[in-house]
C-alpha positions in Angstrom: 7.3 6.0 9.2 5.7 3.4 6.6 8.0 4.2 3.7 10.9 3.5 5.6 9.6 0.2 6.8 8.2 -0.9 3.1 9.6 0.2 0.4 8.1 -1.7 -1.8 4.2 -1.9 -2.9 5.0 -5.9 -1.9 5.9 -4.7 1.7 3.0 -3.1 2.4 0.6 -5.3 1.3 2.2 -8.4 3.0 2.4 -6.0 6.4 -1.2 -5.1 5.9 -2.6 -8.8 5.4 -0.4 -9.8 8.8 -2.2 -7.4 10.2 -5.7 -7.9 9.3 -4.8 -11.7 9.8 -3.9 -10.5 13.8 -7.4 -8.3 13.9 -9.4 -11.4 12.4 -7.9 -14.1 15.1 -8.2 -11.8 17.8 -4.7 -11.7 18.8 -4.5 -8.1 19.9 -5.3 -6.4 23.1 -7.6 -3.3 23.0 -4.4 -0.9 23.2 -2.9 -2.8 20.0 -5.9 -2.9 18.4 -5.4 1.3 18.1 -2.0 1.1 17.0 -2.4 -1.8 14.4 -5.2 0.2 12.9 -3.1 2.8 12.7 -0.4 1.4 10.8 -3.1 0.0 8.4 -4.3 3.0 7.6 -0.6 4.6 6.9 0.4 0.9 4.9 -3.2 2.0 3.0 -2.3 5.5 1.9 1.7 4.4 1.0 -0.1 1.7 -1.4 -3.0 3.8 -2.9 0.1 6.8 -3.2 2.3 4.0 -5.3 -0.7 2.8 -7.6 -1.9 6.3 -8.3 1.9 7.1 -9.4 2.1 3.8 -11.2 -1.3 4.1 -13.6 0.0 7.6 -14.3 3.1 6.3 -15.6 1.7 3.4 -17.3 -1.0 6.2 -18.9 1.9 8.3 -20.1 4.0 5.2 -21.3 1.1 4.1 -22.8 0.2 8.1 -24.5 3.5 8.0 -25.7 3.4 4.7 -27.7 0.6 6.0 -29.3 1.4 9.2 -30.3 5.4 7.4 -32.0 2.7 4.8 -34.0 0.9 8.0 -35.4 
């Protein structure tokens, strides 16, 4: 459901500080409250799945460069 919504790392994190914005003002009900969490939690695990694939890559650009110098 979340990667269709935010495909990008930007996404999500814009999504998730609307939401903790709403949960901070108290603009949700009890019901939404459940819901919003949630989708926080999904927005969490899409970012923490694209920086875990990004510092692997980075790692492996960065392996690579070193091993062409040597």
């Amino acid at each position: 459901m979340t990667d269709k919504k935010t495909a990008t790392y930007a996404d999500a994190m814009a999504r998730l500080e609307k939401i903790v914005g709403q949960i901070d003002s108290n603009e949700l009900d009890i019901d939404q409250l459940a819901d919003k969490i949630k989708e926080a939690n999904e927005l969490i695990a899409f970012c923490t799945d694209k920086l875990t694939k990004a510092e692997s890559e980075v790692e492996k650009l960065l392996s690579d460069g070193v091993e062409t110098k040597e």
